[in-house]
N, C-alpha and C positions, 0 to 999 in steps of 0.2 A: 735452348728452348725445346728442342726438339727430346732432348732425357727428360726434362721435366713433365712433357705432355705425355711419355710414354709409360713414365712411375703413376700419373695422374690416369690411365688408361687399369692398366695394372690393377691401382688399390681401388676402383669402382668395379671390375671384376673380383678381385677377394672379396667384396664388400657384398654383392648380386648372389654368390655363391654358398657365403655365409647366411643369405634370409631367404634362399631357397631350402639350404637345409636344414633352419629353423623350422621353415612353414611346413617342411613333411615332416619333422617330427611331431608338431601342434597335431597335424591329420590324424598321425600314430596314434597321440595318446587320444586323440576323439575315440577313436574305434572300442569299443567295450571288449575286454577280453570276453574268450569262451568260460573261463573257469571263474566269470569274477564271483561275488555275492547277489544271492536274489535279495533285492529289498524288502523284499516282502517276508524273507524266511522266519522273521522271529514272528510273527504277524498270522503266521499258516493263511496267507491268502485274505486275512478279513482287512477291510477298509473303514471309511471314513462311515460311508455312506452304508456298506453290505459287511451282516454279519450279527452274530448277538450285542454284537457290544453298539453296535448303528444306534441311534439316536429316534426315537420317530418324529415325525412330522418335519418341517424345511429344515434348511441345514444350522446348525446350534452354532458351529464356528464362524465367527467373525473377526476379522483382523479390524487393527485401530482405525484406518482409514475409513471404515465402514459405519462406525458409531457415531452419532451424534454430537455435538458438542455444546457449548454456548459461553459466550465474555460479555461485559457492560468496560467497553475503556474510555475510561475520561484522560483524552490526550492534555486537555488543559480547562483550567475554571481556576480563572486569575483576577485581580484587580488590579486595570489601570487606572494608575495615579492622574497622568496630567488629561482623561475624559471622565472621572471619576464613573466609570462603568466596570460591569464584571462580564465578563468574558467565559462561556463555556465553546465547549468544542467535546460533544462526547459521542459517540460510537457503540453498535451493538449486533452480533451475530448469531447466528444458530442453524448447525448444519452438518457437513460432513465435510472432510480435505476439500472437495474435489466440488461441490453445493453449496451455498450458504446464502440464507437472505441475512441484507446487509440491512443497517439502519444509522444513516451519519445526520446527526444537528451539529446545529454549531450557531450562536448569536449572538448579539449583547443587550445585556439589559443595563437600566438606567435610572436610579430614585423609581424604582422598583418597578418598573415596567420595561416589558419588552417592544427597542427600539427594532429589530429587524432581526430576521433569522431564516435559514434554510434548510430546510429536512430531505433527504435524499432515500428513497427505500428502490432497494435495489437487487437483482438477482445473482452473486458471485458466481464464476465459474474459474477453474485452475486451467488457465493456460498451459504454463506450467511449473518446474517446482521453485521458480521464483515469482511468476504474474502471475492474476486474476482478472478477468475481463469480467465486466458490470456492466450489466442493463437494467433499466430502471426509470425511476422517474423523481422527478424535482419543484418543491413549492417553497419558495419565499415570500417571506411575511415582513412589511412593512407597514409601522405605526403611522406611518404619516407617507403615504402613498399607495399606489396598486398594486396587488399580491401576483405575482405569476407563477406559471406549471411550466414547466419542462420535462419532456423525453431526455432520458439520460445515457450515456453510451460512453463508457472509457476505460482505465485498468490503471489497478494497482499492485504494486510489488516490490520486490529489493531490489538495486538497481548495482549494476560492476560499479566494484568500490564503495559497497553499501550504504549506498544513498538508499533511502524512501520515498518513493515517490508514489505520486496520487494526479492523474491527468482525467478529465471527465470535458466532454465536449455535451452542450445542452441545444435543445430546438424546440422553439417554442410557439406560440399562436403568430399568427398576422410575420411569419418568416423571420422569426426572434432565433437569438443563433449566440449560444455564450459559450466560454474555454476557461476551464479552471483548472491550475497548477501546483501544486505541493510539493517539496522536496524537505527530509529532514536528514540529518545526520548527526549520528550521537559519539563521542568521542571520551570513553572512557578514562580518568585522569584516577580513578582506582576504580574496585571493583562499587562501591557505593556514589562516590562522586562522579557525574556524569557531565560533559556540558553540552549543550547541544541548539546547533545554530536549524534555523530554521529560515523559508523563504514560502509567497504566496503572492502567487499574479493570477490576474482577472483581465478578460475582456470579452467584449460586446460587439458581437456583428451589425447591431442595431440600434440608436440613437431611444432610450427611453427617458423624455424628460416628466414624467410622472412621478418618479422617482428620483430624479434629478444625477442620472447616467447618461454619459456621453457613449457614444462608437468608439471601437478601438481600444487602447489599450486604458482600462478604466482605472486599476490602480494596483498598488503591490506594496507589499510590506517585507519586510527581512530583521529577523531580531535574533537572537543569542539566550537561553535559560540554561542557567547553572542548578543543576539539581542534587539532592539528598538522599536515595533510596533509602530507606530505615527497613523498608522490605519490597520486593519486586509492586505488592499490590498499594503502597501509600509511599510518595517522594513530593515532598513539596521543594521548593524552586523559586529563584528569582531571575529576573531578567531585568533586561532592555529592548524597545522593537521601535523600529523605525518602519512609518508610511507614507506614502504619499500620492496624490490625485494625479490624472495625468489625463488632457484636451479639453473634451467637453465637460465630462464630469469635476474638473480642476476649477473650469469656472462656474458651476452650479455651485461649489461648494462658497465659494467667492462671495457670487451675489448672494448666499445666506448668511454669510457676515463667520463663516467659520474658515480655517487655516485649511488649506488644500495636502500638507504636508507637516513634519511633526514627529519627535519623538517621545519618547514618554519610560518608565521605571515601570515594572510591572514584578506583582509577588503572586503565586498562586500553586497549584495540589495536582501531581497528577498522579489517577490510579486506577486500577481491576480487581476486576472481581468477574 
C-alpha cells in the first residue's frame, strides 16, 4: 500500500512538472520577438481607415453578421384527414445574427374558414450561438369565442442532442398566464429522406371557458412526418399525430358532442424561401 501511494505521489509530480513547463513555454512563444515582421510593412503604414486607398464616408467593410437578412418558413400546411381541416404553421424574419423581428402564425382552417389561430410578433435577440430570447406579443383568434392579447417572453434554439425547441410563456388581461412548448427532431435516414417526430403542449394558468379551456395542463399532441426534400426550399411529407384534451378543457370538449382525444393520417408541404 504504502509503494503504491508513493508511485501515485511520484507520477502527479512528473505530471505538475510537465504543465509547468508546458505553461512557460505558451508565456515564451506569447512574447513577440524583437526581429519578427511589422504587419504593416507591405502596407507602408496605410490602414483601413487612413491613407489614399481609405474609403470616405463610414466604414465600407462589413462582415456577414452585420447584413441583413430575411426567410418566409412554412414548418407545415398539411391536411388532416380524420378533422377534414388544413393546418398551416408558418414563420417569418428579418434582421441581423444577433436582431431579428420574428413573425410565427400558425392555425386551422375549415370548409374554408378560419376556425382559430395565433400570431406571435416578436423581438429576437441571440443569447447565444445556440438560443434566442423573444419578446413580444400574442393575439388568438377564435370563430366562435373571444379573441385574446398576450405579452410574450420566452427562447428558442437547438438544444444538446439537437433537439428544437421553442418555449414562450404568455400573460394576459384579468391575470391570464399561458406556456407553450415545442420540441422537433429530425433524423436523417439519407440525405433527402428525413423523418421527423415532433411534440406540442399547452397550458393555462387560468380557467377560460369562452373558449371552452380549462386550467392546467390544456392539451398536447405528438406526431411523426416522413418527408421528401426534392430541394432544401419544397419537401412534402406524410404523417401521423396523435392529440389529446386534458381536465377542464377535456370536458368542454365532451359536452360539445366532439372526442377529447384522437388520432388522425395527415399529408402536407413544408418549405423557404
Amino acid at each position: 500500500m504504502i509503494r503504491l501511494t508513493q508511485i501515485a505521489f511520484g507520477l502527479a509530480f512528473v505530471l505538475a512538472n510537465a504543465a509547468y513547463a508546458q505553461m512557460d513555454q505558451m508565456q515564451m512563444q506569447d512574447e513577440t520577438p524583437g526581429d519578427a515582421r511589422d504587419p504593416h510593412a507591405y502596407s507602408e503604414g496605410f490602414t483601413l481607415t487612413d491613407g489614399p486607398y481609405a474609403l470616405p464616408g463610414p466604414r465600407q467593410l462589413k462582415l456577414a453578421d452585420e447584413h441583413r437578412f430575411w426567410a418566409v418558413i412554412g414548418d407545415r400546411l398539411e391536411y388532416q384527414e380524420e378533422s377534414e381541416s388544413t393546418v398551416f404553421d408558418v414563420r417569418a424574419w428579418y434582421g441581423t445574427t444577433y436582431n431579428r423581428f420574428v413573425l410565427k402564425t400558425e392555425g386551422d382552417l375549415k370548409d374554408g374558414s378560419l376556425e382559430e389561430s395565433s400570431t406571435d410578433v416578436l423581438w429576437s435577440r441571440a443569447f447565444n450561438a445556440y438560443f434566442d430570447t423573444q419578446l413580444g406579443a400574442r393575439v388568438n383568434t377564435y370563430e366562435e369565442g373571444e379573441d385574446r392579447q398576450w405579452l410574450a417572453l420566452g427562447f428558442e434554439g437547438l438544444a444538446p442532442y439537437w433537439f428544437e425547441v421553442d418555449v414562450t410563456a404568455y400573460l394576459g388581461d384579468d391575470g391570464r398566464t399561458a406556456l407553450s412548448a415545442e420540441a422537433e427532431y429530425e433524423l436523417l435516414l439519407t440525405q433527402r429522406l428525413i423523418l421527423q417526430p415532433r411534440m406540442e403542449v399547452n397550458l393555462l394558468g387560468k380557467e377560460d371557458p369562452e373558449n371552452g379551456l380549462g386550467s392546467g395542463l390544456t392539451n398536447m399532441s405528438a406526431g411523426i412526418r416522413l418527408r421528401y426534400e426534392f430541394s432544401r426550399q419544397f419537401a412534402p411529407y406524410i404523417g401521423v399525430e396523435w392529440s389529446s384534451a386534458f381536465g377542464d378543457t377535456a370536458d368542454y370538449l365532451q359536452a360539445a358532442g366532439d372526442d377529447k382525444s384522437g388520432s388522425q393520417v395527415l399529408a402536407g408541404l413544408k418549405f423557404w424561401f
